[in-house]
C-alpha positions as CSV (number, residue, x, y, z in Angstrom):
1,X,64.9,-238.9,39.0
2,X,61.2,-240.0,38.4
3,X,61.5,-239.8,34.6
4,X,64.6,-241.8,34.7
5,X,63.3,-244.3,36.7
6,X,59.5,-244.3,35.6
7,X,59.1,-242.1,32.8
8,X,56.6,-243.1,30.3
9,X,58.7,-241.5,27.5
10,X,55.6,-240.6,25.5
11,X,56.8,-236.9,24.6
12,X,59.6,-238.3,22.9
13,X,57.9,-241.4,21.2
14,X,59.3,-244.1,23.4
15,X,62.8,-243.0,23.1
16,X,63.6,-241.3,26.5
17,X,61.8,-243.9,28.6
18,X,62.3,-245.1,32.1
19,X,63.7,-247.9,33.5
20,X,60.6,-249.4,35.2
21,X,57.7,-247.7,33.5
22,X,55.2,-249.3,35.0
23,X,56.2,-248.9,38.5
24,X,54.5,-247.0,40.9
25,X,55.6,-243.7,42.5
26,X,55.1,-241.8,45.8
27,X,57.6,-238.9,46.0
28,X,58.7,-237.0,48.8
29,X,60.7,-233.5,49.4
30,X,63.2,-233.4,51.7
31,X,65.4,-230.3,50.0
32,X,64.2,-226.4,50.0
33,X,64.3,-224.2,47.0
34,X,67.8,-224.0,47.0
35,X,69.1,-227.7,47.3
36,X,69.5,-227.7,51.1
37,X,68.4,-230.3,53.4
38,X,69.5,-231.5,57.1
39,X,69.2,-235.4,58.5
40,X,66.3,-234.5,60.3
41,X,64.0,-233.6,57.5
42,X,65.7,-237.3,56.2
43,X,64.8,-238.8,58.7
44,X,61.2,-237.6,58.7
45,X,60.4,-238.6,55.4
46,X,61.8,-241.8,55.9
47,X,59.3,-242.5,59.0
48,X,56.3,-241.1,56.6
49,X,57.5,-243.9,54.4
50,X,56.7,-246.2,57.1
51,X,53.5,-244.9,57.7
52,X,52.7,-245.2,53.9
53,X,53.4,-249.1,53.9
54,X,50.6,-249.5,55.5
55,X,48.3,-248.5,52.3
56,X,50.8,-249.0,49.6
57,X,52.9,-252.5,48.7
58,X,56.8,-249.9,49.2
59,X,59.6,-252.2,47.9
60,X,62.4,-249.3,46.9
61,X,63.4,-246.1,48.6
62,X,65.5,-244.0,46.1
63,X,67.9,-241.2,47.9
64,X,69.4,-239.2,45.3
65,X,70.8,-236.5,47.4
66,X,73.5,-235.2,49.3
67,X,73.6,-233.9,52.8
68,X,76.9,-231.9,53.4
69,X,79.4,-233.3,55.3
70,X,79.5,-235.7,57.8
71,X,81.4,-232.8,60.0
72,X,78.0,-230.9,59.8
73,X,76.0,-233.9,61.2
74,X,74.8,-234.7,65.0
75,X,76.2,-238.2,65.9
76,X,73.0,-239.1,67.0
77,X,70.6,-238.2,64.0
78,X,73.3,-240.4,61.6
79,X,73.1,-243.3,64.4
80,X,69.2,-242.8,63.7
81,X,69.5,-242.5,59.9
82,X,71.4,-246.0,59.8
83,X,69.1,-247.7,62.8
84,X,66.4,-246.6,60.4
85,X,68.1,-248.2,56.9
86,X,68.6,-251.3,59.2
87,X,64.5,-251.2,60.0
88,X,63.7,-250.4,56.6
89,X,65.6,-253.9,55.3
90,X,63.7,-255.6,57.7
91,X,60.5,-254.6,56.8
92,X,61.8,-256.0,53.1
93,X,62.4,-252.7,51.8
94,X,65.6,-251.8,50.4
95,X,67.2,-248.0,49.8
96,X,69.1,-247.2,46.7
97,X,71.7,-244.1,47.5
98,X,73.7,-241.8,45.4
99,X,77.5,-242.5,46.4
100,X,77.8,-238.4,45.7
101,X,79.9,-235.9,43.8
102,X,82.8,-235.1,46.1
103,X,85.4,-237.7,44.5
104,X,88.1,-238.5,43.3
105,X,89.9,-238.9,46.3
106,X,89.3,-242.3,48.7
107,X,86.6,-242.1,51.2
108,X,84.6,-239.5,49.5
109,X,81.5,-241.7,49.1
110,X,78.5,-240.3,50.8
111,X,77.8,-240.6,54.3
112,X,74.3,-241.9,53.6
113,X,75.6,-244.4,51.9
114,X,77.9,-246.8,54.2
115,X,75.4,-248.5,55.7
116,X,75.2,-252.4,55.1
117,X,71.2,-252.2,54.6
118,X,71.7,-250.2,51.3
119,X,73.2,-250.0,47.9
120,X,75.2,-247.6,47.3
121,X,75.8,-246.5,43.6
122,X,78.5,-244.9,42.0
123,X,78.4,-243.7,38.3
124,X,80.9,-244.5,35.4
125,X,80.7,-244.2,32.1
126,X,83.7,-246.2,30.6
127,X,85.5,-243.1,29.3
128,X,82.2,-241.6,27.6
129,X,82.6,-237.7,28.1
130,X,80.1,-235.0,28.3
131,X,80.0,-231.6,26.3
132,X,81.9,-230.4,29.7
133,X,84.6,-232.9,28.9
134,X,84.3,-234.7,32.2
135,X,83.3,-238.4,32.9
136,X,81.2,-238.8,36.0
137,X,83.9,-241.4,37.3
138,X,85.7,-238.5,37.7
139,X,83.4,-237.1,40.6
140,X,81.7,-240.0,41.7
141,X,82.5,-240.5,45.5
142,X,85.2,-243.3,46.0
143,X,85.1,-245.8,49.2
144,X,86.0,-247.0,51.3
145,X,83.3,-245.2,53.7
146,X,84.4,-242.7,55.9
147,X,82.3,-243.7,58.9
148,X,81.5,-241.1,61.7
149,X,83.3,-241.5,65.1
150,X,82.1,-243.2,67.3
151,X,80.0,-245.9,64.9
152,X,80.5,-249.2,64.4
153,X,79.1,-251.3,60.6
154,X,81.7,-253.9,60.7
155,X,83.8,-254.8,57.9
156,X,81.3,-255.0,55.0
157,X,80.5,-251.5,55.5
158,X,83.7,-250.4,54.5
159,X,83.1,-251.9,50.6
160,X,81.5,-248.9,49.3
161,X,80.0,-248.2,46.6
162,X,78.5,-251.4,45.9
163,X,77.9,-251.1,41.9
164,X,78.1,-247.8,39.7
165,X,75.8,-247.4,36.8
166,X,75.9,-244.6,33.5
167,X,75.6,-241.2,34.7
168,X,77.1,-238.9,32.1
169,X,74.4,-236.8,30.3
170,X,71.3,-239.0,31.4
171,X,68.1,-237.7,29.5
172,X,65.0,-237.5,31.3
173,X,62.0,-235.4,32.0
174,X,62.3,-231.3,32.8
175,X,60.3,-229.4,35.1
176,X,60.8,-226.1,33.1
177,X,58.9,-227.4,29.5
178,X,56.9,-224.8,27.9
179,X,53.6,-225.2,26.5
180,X,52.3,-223.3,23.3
181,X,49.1,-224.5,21.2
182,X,49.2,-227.8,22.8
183,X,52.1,-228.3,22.3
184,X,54.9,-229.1,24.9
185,X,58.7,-228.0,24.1
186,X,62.0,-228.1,26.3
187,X,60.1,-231.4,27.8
188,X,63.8,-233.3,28.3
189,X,67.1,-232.2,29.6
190,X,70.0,-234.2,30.4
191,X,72.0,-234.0,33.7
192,X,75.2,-236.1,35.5
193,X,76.4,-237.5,38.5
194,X,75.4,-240.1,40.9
195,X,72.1,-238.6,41.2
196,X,71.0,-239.7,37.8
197,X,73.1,-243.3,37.9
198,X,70.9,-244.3,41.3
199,X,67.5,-244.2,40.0
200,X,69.4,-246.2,37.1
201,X,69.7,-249.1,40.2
202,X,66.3,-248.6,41.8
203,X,64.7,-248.8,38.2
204,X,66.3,-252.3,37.7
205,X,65.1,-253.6,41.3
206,X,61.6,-252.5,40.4
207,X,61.8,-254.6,37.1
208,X,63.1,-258.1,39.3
209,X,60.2,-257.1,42.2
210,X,57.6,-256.7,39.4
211,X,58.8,-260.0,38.0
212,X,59.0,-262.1,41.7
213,X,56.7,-259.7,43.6
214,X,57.8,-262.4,46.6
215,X,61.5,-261.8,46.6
216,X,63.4,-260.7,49.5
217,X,65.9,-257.5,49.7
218,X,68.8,-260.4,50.3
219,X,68.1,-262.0,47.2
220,X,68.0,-258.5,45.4
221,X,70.8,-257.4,46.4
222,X,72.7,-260.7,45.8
223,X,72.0,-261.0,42.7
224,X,72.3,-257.3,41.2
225,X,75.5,-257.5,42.7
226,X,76.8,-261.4,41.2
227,X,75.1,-260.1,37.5
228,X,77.6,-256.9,37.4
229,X,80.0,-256.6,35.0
230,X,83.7,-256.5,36.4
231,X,85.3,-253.0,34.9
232,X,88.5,-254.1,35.8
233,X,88.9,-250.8,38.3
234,X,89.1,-251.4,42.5
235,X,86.6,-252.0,44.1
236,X,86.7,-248.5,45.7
237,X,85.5,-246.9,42.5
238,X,83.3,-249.4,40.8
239,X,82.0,-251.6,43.3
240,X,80.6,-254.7,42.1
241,X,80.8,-253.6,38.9
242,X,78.5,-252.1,36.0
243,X,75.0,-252.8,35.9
244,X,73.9,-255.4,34.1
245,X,69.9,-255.7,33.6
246,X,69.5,-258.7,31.5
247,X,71.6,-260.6,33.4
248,X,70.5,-259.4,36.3
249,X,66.7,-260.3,35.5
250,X,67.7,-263.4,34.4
251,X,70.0,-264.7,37.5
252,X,67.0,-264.0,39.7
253,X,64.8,-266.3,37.8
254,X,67.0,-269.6,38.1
């Protein structure tokens, strides 16, 4: 997620470079060894987040996981999580999620995502296929949000995801290189799903906050949303539409 958002792409000459290079990163873990996480630990990290705001100018969160299931969640640690996404746009920072893997079928967009204080991406490709044969738009969770019993967003909530971005076979950075006489090898590795489409998002944000540091999470998300390209598919599986950056960059600066 780092390397496709911020990678420098100096290992592969340029080529394999972020999306906001010169961006700034603080990274937390929220998963164990094996992938697994719980609200709690989410939750956590989110409120250490807080505390680093204090010593460091945090604009973007980027949440590129998946929890489980909304069946395996306490109601009141997922009214916490969105009372905290709703603090977190207040304080004028605004959290990019991964709409998850678990489509095709309606309301399979990630819990995490349905709240009103975040965008939610999805991933599509426009028929490109991997060497597995499969297009992420395949996967990619589909709105509208399935909200937990007993919550209330209000209508907008239900318009999930909000955009989708490329997530088929995404090149970045790999944690398992190998080095031999100075030399690095294996440094890149590409991977799919909504994981990899997200930072895609947050990477475009950090490129319209580096170019109007003063520019409000409203006017962000208003923007990357009119500058999308219409796919032509419901709303349910491509939101807004397809990321657009240029146009995107250049609606914010009228």
């Amino acid at each position: 997620m780092c390397g496709i958002l911020a990678g420098s792409g100096r290992l592969s000459k340029g080529r394999y470079q972020g999306i906001a290079p010169e961006c700034g990163l603080i990274c937390g873990k929220v998963l164990d060894e094996k992938g697994n996480g719980d609200l709690a630990k989410l939750l956590q990290a989110l409120d250490w987040v807080l505390t680093l705001c204090k010593y460091y100018p945090v604009r973007i969160i980027n949440i590129s996981i998946e929890m489980g299931t909304e069946q395996s969640w306490k109601l009141s640690e997922y009214q916490q999580l969105l009372q905290m996404m709703e603090h977190l746009w207040k304080e004028n920072i605004i959290t990019v999620v991964a709409a998850g893997n678990r489509g095709p079928d309606s309301m399979s967009v990630s819990p995490l995502g349905v709240s009103p204080h975040c965008i939610c991406v999805g991933c599509h490709d426009e028929g490109f296929k991997g060497r597995d044969g499969k297009n992420c738009m395949e996967y990619s969770g589909r709105g509208p949000a399935n909200v937990m019993e007993g919550i209330f967003l209000g209508k907008s909530a239900l318009k999930k995801p909000d955009i989708v971005a490329p997530g088929t076979q995404i090149m970045s950075c790999c944690h398992r290189f190998q080095s031999r006489r100075q030399q690095l090898y294996h440094a890149y590795i590409d991977k799919s799903g909504t994981s990899m489409a997200t930072p895609i998002v947050s990477g475009a944000l950090a490129l319209g906050v580096q170019k109007y540091p003063q520019i409000t999470n409203e006017d962000l998300k208003r923007n990357l949303l009119l500058s999308a390209r219409d796919l032509g598919d419901k709303w349910c599986i491509q939101g807004a539409g397809m990321l657009d950056i240029h146009k995107f960059l250049s609606l914010i600066g009228q």
